[in-house]
C-alpha angles and dihedrals in degrees: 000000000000118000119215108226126223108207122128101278120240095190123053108201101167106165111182117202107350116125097168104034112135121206094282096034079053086054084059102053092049087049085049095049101038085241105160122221106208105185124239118250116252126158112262114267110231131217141167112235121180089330098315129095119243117215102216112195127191084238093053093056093049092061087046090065092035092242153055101261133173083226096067095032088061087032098049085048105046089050098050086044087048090048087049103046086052101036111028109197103348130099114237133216112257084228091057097062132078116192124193123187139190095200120102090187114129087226093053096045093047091048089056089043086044087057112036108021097027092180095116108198089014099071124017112175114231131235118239115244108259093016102134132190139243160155083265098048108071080098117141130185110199109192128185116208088201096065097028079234140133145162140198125241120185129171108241096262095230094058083083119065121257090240098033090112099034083062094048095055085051089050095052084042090046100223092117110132120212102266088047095051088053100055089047086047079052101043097053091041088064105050091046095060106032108042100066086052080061124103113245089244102048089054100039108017122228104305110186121219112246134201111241130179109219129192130207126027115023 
């Protein structure tokens, strides 16, 4: 079971009488009510492109998928976590890197366009059909060609609520009523705010790199 949890908020994502708002319809609302995002701090994600280092902050993903989300904030962490686990302190090439994710959710795959393609409106990855989402699939495997190595990074299942995606096909379906739109406003404050105050391994475990021999493209 989901456990609210009770640290300050960051971010202040009050939304008054809206069962059916999706996350920009959620950006207007705040606009409307003078309500103030202020972004969680979480350390910059680094990256080699085309011989410079980018500099990726929570905040700039955000404004690549147009909104604060639950879905690029765990995305935006476990890949970070994943980098360092394969390549310490160094800052690796984006073509070095091969990402694979199990996760269909439009925050998670923006955050991974956002990463490794950075070309918004040019390039959108497509989900695979049949592909569905759930509490078990924010699981990311980060490779390196370089060092014929990858690791595994998966949020912990139950940091999600049971019913968070239940509540999120009866939003896009909008049938959501009030009080369940509350508890999902609620649900996806928290895990905004509190996941990047978490420690990599509370909210990961400890994943271990591996060896692996590919073949095809490299």
């Amino acid at each position: 079971m989901f456990k609210k949890l009770t640290i300050p908020a960051v971010i202040l994502l009050f939304v008054l009488n809206s069962s059916v708002m999706l996350g920009s319809e959620c950006v207007k609302c705040h606009m409307e009510r003078k309500v103030k995002e202020t972004v969680p701090q979480a350390a910059p994600l680094l990256i080699k492109e085309n011989g410079k280092v980018r500099n990726i902050t929570l905040k700039d993903a955000f404004g690549y998928h147009s909104h604060s989300c639950p879905g690029v904030t765990t995305t935006f962490l476990a890949t970070q976590y994943g980098i360092k686990l394969l390549y310490g302190n160094d800052v690796p090439d984006v073509n070095d890197l091969v990402i694979l994710s199990r996760s269909p959710a439009p925050g998670s795959i923006d955050m991974i366009d956002f990463l490794m393609i950075n070309k918004k409106g040019k390039v959108k990855t497509s989900v695979p059909e049949g592909m569905k989402s759930g509490r078990d699939k924010f699981f990311y495997t980060i490779y390196s060609k370089s060092k014929a190595t990858a690791v595994d990074v998966q949020l912990k299942p139950e940091l999600y609520p049971e019913d968070f995606f239940k509540l999120k096909k009866k939003q896009a379906n909008k049938t959501l009523s009030e009080e369940e739109w509350q508890t999902l406003h609620d649900y996806i404050k928290d895990m905004i705010t509190s996941f990047p105050t978490m420690s990599l391994d509370d909210l990961f475990g400890n994943p271990q790199p591996y060896m692996v021999i590919l073949w095809g493209s490299k």
